[in-house]
KEKE-3310 file (N, C-alpha, C; in steps of 0.2 Angstrom, whole numbers, plus 5000, padded with zeros to 4 digits):
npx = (4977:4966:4958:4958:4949:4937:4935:4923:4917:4923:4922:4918:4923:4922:4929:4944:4941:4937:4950:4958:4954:4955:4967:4972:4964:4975:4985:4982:4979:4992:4998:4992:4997:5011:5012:5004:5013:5023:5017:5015:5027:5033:5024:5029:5043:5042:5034:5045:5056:5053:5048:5062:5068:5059:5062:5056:5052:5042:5036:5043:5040:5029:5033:5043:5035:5025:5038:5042:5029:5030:5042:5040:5027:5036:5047:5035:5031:5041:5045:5034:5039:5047:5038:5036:5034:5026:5015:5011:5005:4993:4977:4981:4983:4984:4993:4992:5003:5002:5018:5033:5028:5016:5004:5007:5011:5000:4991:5002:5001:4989:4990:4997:4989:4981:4988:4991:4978:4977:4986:4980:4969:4975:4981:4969:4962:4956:4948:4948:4945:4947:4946:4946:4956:4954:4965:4966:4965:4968:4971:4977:4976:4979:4975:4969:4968:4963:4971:4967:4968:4981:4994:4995:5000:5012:5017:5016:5021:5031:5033:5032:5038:5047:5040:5047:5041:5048:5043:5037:5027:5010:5003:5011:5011:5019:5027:5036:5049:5046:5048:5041:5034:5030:5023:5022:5013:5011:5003:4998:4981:4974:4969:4957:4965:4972:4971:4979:4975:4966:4951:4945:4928:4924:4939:4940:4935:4921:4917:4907:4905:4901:4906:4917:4924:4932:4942:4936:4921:4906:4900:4890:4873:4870:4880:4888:4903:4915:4927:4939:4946:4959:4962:4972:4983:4983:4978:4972:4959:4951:4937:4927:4923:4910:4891:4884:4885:4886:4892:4907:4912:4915:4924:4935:4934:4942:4956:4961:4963:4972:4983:4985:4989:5002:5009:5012:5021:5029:5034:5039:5050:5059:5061:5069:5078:5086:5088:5099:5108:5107:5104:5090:5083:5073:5061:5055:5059:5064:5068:5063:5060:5060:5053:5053:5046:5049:5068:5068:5061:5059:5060:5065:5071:5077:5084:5086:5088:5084:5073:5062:5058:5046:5034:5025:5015:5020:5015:4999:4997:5008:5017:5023:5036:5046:5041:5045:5059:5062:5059:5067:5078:5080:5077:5092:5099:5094:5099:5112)
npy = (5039:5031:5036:5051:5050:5044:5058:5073:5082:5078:5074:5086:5091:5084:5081:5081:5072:5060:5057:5056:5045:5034:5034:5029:5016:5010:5010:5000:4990:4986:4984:4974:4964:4962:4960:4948:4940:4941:4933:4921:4916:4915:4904:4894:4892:4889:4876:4868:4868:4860:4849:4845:4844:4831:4823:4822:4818:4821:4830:4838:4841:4848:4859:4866:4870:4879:4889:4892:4899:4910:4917:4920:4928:4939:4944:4949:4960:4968:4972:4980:4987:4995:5006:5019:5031:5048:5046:5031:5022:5025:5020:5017:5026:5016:5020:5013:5014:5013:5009:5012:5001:4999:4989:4977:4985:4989:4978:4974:4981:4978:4969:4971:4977:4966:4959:4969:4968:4956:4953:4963:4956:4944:4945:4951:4964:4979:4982:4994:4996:5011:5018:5015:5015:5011:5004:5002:4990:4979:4977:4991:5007:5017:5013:5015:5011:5009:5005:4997:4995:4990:5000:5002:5011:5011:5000:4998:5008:5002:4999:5006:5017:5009:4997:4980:4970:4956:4943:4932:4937:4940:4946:4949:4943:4934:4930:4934:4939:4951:4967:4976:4991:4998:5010:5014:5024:5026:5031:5043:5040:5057:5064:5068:5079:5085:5100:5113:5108:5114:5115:5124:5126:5132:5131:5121:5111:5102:5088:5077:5061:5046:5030:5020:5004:4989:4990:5002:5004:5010:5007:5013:5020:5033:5048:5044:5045:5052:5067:5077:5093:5101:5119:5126:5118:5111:5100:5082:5072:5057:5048:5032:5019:5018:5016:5028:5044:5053:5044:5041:5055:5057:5051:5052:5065:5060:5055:5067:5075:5066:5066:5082:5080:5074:5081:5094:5088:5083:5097:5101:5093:5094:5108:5108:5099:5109:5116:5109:5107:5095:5082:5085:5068:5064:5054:5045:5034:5025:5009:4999:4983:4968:4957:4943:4930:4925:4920:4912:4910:4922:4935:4948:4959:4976:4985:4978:4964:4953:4939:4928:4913:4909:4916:4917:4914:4926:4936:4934:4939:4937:4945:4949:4945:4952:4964:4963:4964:4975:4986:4983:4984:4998:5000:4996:5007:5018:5017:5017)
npz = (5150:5149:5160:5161:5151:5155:5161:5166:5154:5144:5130:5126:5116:5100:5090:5094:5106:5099:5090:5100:5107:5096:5095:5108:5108:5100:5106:5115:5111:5106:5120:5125:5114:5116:5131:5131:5121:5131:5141:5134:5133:5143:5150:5139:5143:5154:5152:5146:5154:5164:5154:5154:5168:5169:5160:5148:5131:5126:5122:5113:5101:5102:5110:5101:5090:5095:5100:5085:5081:5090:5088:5074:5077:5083:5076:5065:5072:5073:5061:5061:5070:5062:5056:5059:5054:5051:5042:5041:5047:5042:5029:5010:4995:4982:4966:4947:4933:4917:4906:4897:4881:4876:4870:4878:4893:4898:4899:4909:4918:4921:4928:4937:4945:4951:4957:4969:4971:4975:4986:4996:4999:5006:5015:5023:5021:5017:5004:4989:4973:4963:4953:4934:4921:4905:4892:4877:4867:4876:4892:4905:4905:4915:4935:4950:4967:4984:4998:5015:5032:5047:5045:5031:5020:5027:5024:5009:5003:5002:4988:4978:4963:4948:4938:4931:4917:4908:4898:4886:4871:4873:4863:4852:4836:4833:4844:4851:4864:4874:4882:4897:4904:4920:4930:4948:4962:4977:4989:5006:5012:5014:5033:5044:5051:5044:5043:5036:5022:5013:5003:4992:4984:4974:4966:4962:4946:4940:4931:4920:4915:4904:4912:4903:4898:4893:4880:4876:4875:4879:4897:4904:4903:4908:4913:4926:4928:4936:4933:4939:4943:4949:4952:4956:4957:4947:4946:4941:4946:4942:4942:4941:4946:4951:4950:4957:4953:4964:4973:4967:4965:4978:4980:4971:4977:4989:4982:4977:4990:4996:4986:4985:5001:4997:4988:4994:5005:4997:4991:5004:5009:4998:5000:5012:5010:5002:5011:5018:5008:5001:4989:4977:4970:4958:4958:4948:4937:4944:4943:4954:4954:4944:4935:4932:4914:4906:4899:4910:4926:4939:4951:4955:4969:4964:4975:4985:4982:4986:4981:4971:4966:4961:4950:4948:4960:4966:4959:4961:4972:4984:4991:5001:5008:5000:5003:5017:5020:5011:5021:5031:5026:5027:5042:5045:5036:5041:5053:5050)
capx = (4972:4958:4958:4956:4942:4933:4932:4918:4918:4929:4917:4914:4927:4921:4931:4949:4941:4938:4955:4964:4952:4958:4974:4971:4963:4979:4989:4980:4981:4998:5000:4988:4999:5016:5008:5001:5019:5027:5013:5017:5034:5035:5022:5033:5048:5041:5035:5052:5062:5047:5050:5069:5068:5056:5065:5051:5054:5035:5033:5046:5037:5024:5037:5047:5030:5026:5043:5042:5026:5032:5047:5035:5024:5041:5046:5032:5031:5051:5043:5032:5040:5052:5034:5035:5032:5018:5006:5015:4998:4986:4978:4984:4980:4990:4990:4997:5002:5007:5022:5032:5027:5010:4997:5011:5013:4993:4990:5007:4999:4981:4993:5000:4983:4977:4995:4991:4974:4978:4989:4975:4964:4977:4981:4960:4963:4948:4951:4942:4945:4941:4946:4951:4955:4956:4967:4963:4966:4969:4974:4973:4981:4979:4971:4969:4964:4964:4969:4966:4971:4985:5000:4997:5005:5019:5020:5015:5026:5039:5030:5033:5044:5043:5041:5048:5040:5049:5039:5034:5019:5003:5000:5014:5012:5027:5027:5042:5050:5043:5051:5036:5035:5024:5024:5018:5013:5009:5001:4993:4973:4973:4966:4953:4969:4976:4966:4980:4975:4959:4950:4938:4922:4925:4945:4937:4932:4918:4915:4906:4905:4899:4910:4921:4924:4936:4941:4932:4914:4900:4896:4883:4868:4871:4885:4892:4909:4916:4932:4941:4952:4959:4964:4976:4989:4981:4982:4968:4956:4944:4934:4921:4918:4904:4887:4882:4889:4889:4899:4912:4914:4919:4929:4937:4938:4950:4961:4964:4967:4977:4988:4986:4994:5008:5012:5015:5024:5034:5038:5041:5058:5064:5064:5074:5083:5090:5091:5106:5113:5106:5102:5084:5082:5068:5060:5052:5061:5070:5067:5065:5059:5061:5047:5054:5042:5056:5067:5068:5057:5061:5056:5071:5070:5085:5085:5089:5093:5077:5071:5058:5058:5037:5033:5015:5014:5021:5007:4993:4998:5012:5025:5026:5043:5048:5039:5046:5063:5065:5059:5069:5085:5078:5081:5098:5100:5092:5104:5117)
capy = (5041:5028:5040:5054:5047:5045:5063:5075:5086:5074:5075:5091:5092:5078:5077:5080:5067:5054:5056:5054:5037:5029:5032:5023:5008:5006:5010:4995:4984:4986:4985:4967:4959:4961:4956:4941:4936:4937:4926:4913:4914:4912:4896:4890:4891:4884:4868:4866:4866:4853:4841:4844:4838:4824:4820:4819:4821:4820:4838:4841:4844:4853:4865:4869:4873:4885:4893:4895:4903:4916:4919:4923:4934:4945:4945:4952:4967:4970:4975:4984:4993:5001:5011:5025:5036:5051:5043:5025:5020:5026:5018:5019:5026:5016:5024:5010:5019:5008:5015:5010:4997:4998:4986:4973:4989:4990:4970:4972:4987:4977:4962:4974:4977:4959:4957:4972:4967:4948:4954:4966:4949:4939:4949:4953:4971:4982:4987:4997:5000:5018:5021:5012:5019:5005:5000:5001:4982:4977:4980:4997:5012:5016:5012:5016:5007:5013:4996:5001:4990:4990:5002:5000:5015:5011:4993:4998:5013:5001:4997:5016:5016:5010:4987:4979:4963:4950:4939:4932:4942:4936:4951:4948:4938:4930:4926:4936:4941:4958:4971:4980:4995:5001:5014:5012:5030:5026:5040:5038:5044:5062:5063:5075:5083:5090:5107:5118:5107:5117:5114:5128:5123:5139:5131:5112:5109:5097:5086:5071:5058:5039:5027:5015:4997:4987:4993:5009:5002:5014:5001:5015:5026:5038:5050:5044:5044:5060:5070:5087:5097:5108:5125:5132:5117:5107:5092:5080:5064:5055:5041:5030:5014:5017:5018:5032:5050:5055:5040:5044:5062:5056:5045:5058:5070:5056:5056:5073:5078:5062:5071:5087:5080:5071:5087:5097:5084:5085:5101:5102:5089:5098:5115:5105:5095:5113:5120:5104:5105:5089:5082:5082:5066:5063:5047:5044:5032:5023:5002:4993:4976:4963:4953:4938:4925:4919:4911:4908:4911:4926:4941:4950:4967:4978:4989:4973:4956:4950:4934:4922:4909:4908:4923:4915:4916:4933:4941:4934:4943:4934:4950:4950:4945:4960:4971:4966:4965:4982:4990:4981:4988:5003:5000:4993:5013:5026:5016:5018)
capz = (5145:5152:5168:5157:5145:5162:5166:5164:5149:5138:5125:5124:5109:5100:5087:5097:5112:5094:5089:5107:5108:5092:5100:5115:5105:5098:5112:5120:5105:5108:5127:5125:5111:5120:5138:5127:5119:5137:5145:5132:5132:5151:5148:5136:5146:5162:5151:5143:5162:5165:5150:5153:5173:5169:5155:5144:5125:5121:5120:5110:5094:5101:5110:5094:5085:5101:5098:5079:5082:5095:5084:5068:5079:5084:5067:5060:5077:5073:5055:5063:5071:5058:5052:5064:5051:5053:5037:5041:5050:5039:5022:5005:4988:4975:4960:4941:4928:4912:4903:4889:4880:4872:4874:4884:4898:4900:4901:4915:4924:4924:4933:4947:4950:4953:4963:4974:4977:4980:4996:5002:5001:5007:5022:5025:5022:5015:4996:4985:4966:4963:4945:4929:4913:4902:4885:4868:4864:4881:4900:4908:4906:4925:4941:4956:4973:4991:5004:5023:5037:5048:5042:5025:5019:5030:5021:5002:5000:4998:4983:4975:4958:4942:4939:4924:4918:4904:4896:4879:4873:4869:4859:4846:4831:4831:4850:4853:4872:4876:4891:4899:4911:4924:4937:4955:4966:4983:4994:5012:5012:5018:5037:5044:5055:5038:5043:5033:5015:5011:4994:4991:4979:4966:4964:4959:4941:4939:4924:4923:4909:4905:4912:4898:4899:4888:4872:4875:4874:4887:4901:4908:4899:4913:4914:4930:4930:4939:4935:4947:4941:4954:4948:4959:4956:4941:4946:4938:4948:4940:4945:4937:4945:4953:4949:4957:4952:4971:4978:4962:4968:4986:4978:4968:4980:4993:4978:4975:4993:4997:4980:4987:5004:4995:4985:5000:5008:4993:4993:5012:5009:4995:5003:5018:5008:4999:5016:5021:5004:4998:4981:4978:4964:4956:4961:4942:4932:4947:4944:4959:4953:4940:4935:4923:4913:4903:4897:4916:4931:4942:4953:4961:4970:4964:4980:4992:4981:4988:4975:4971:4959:4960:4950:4948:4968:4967:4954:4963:4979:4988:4990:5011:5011:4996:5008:5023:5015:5009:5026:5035:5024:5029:5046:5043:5034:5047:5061:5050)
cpx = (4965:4956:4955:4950:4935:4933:4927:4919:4922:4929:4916:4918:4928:4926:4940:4948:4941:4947:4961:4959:4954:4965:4976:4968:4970:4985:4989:4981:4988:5002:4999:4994:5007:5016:5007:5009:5023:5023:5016:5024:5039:5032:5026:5041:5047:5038:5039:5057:5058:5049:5058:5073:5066:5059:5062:5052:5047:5033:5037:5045:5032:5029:5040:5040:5026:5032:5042:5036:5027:5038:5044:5032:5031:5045:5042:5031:5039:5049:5040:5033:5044:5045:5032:5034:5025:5012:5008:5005:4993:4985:4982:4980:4984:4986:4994:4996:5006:5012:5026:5032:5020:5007:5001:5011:5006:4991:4995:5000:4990:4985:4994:4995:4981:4983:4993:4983:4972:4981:4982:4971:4967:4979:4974:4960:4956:4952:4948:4946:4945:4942:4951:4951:4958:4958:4963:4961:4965:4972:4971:4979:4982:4975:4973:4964:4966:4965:4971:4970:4977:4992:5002:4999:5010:5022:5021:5018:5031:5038:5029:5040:5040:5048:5042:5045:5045:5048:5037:5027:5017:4998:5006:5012:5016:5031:5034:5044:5050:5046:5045:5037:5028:5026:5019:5018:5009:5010:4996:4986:4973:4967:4962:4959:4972:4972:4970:4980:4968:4958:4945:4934:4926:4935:4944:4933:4928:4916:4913:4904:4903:4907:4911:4922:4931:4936:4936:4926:4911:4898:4890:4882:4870:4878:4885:4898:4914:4926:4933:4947:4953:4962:4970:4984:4988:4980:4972:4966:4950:4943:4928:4919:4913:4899:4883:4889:4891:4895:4907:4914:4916:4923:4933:4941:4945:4954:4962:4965:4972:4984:4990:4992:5001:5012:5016:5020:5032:5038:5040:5049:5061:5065:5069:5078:5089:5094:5098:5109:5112:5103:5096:5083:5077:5065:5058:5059:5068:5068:5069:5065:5059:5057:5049:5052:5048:5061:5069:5064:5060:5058:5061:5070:5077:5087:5090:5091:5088:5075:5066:5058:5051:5037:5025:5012:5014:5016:5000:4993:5003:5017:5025:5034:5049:5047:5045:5055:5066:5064:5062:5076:5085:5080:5088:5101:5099:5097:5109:5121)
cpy = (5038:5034:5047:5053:5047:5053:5067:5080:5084:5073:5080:5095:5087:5075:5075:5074:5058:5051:5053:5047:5031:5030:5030:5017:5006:5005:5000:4989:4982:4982:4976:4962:4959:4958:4949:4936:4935:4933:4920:4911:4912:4904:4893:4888:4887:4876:4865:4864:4862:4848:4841:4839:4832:4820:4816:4823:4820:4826:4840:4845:4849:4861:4869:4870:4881:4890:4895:4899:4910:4919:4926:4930:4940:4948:4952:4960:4972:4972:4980:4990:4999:5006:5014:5031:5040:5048:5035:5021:5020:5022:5021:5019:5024:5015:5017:5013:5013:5013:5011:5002:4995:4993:4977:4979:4989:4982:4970:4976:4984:4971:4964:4974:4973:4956:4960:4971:4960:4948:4957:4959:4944:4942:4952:4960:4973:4984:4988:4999:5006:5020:5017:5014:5012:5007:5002:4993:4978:4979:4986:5002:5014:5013:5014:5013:5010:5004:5001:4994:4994:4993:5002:5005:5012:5004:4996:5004:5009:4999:5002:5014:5009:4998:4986:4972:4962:4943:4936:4935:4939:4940:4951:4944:4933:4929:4928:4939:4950:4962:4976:4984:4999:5006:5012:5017:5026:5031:5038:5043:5050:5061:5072:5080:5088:5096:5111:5117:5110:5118:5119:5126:5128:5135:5123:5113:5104:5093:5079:5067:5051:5035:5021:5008:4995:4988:5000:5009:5008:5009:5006:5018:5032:5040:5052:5045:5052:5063:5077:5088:5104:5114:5126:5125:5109:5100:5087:5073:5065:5048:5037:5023:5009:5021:5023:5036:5051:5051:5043:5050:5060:5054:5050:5062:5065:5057:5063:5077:5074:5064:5078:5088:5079:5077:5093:5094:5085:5091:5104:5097:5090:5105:5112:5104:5100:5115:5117:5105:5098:5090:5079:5074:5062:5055:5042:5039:5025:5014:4998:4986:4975:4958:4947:4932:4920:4923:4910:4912:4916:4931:4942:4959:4968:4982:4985:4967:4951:4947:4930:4919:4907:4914:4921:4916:4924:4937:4939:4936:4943:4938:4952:4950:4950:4965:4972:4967:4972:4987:4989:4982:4993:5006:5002:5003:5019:5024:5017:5025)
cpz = (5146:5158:5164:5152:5150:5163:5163:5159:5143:5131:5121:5115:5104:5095:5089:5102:5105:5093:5095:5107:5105:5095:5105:5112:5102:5103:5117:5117:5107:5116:5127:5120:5114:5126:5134:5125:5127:5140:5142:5131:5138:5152:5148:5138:5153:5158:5149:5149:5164:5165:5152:5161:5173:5163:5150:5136:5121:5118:5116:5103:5096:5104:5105:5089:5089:5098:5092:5076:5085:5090:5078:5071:5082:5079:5064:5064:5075:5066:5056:5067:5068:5054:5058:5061:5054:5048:5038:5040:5046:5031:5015:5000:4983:4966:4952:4938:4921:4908:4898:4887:4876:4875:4880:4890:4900:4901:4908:4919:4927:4929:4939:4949:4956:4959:4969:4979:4980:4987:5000:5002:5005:5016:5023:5027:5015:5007:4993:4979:4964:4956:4941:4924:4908:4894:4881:4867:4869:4888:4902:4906:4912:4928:4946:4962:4979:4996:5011:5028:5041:5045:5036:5021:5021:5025:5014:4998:4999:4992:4978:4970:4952:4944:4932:4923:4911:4901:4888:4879:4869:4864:4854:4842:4831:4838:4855:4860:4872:4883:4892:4905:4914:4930:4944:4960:4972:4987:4999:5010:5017:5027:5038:5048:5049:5038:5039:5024:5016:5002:4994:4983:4975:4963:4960:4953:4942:4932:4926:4914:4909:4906:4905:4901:4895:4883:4872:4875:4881:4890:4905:4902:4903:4915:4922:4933:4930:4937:4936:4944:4945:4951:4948:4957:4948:4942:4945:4941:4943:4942:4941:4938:4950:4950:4949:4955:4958:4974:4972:4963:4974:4984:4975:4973:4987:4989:4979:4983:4997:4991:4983:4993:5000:4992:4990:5002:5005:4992:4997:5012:5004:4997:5009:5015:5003:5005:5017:5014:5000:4990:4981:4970:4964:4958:4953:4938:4938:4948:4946:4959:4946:4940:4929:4921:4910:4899:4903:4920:4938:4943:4956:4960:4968:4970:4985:4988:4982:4982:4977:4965:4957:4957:4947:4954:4968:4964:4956:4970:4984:4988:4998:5009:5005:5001:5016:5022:5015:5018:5032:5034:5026:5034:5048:5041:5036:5054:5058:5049)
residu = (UNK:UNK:UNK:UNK:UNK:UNK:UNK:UNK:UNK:UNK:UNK:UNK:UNK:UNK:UNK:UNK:UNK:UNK:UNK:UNK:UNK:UNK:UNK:UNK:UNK:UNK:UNK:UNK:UNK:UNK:UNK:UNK:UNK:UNK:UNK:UNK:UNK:UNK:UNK:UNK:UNK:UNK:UNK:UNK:UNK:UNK:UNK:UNK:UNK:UNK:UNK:UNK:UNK:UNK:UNK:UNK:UNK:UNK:UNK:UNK:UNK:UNK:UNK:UNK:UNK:UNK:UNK:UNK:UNK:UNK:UNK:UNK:UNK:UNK:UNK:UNK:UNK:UNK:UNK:UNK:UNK:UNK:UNK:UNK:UNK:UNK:UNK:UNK:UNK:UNK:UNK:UNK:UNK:UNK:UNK:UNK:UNK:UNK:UNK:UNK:UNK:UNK:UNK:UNK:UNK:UNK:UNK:UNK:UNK:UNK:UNK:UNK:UNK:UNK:UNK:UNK:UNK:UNK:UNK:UNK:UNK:UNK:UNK:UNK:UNK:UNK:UNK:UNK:UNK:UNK:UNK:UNK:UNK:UNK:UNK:UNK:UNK:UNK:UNK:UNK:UNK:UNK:UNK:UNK:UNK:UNK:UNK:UNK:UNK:UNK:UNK:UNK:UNK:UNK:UNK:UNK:UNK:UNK:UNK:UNK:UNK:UNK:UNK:UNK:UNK:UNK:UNK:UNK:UNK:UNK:UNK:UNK:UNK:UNK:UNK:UNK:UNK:UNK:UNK:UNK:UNK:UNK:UNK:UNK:UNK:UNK:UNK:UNK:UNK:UNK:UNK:UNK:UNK:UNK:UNK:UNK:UNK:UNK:UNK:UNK:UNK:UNK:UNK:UNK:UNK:UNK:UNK:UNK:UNK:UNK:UNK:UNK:UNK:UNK:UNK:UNK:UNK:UNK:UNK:UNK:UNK:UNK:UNK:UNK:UNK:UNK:UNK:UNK:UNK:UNK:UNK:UNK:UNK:UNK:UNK:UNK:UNK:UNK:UNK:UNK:UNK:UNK:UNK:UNK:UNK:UNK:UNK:UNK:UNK:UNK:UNK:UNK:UNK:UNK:UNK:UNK:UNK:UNK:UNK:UNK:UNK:UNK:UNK:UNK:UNK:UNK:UNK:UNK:UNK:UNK:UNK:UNK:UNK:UNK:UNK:UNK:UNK:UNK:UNK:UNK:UNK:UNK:UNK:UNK:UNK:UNK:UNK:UNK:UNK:UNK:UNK:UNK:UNK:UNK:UNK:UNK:UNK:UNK:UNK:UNK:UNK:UNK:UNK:UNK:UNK:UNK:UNK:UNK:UNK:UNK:UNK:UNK:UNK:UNK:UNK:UNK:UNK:UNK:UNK:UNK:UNK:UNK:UNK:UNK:UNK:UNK:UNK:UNK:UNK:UNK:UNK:UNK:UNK:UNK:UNK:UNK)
# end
């Protein structure tokens, strides 16, 4: 591909020659970090036959901190590699939707938030907000964020389905244990290859309105906050929390053809899954985790078994090992 990039003319299609380059930066990414693991794991084994002729037990600790290194980093590639997916690679637009419960399922749904966007901080992944509709009383009735990085679709789709929390609420009077529910849509960000999703202008409603705040208050004078309403399959983005109008329509429109892929997509595996005879079931209503404040401390996936008894860890971002968990069952079920 380097040989080829070299030649004359390579350019002349620039955005086919972009696309074949980002594919050689990852190619290389690749080639450089497995080269790198065998370099040091030949090191580590030539200083171990070392210490073991010289009969030196000084390195001992430093060896065994080497290997639990190299381990970690094969670990986390043996993850990576179960996202072979075609959107695996690319970012993510995760959509919370709060659901029954009242003003406990809008306080949950503002929690998932601050969970999903503790991982992108915690893993130094790019994250952006792009829309909140907030509560009457408190919390959110939805949001939506986009996290980019490293396969984060590949990773955050296992985070699709509905989360339950258990808790005493702070919105009772009487201080009584509350079941709340929220949903979680994870869709990767449509790419410029998707040439067959086409939005024509005359098929896009425009509306534009003052963004809201808490409890419903106008946080701007300016009708900023943009919502699309595509015709041809109804389907409804709005955005509001930027400043400008312009950037809130970009924003807008990522949503709604990152929707529009997912939509297709969807009915590209239900037509298949007719073809084989399969049962297509709804994915709506299907409750993968467990989030419990009291009367004891708990977070358990129901898909894997997967627990933690930090559930203050886990809501300010600490779900790697849920994640890597479920898609490593995943594994375990495409080889089976």
């Amino acid at each position: 591909m380097e040989q080829e990039a070299a030649q004359p003319g390579y350019w002349d299609e620039p955005r086919e020659a972009q696309k074949k380059m980002q594919q050689l930066g990852r190619l290389k990414d690749s080639v450089e970090l497995w080269q790198g693991l065998q370099s040091q794991a030949g090191s580590l084994l030539e200083l171990t036959e070392l210490a073991l002729s010289e009969g030196d037990d000084s390195l001992q600790d430093q060896l065994q901190e080497e290997v639990e290194q190299i381990s970690k980093s094969l670990a986390r590639e043996e993850i990576n590699l179960t996202l072979s997916g075609p959107y695996d690679d690319r970012s993510a637009i995760v959509t919370i939707y709060a659901g029954a419960g009242g003003t406990d399922s809008q306080d949950w749904a503002e929690m998932l938030l601050g969970m999903y966007a503790g991982w992108g901080e915690a893993q130094r992944r790019p994250t952006q907000i792009m829309d909140l509709s907030y509560g009457e009383e408190a919390g959110l009735r939805s949001a939506t964020l986009e996290v980019g990085g490293p396969h984060a679709y590949g990773y955050l789709s296992a985070e699709r389905g509905v989360h339950r929390l258990v808790r005493l609420s702070p919105y009772d009077p009487n201080h009584l244990r509350h079941t709340s529910f929220a949903q979680v849509e994870v869709i990767p960000v449509a790419g410029e290859e998707e040439t067959e999703i086409t939005v024509r202008s005359e098929d896009i409603k425009l509306d534009t309105f003052r963004s809201s705040g808490p409890g419903g208050q106008n946080v701007q004078k300016v009708a900023s906050a943009v919502r699309l309403t595509h015709g041809p399959t109804g389907i409804v983005v709005a955005c509001q929390t930027e400043r400008s109008q312009h950037q809130n329509r970009e924003n807008a429109m990522r949503i709604l053809l990152a929707r529009l892929l997912a939509r297709q997509n969807q009915q590209r595996a239900e037509e298949m899954a007719k073809l084989r005879g399969q049962r297509v079931s709804a994915e709506w209503g299907n409750q993968i985790r467990s989030y419990v404040l009291h009367p004891y401390k708990s977070v358990k996936d129901h898909r894997t078994g997967y627990q933690s008894t930090n559930p203050d860890a886990v809501l300010e971002g600490d779900i790697s090992g849920f994640i890597e968990a479920y898609l490593m069952s995943q594994v375990g079920e495409k080889n089976g």
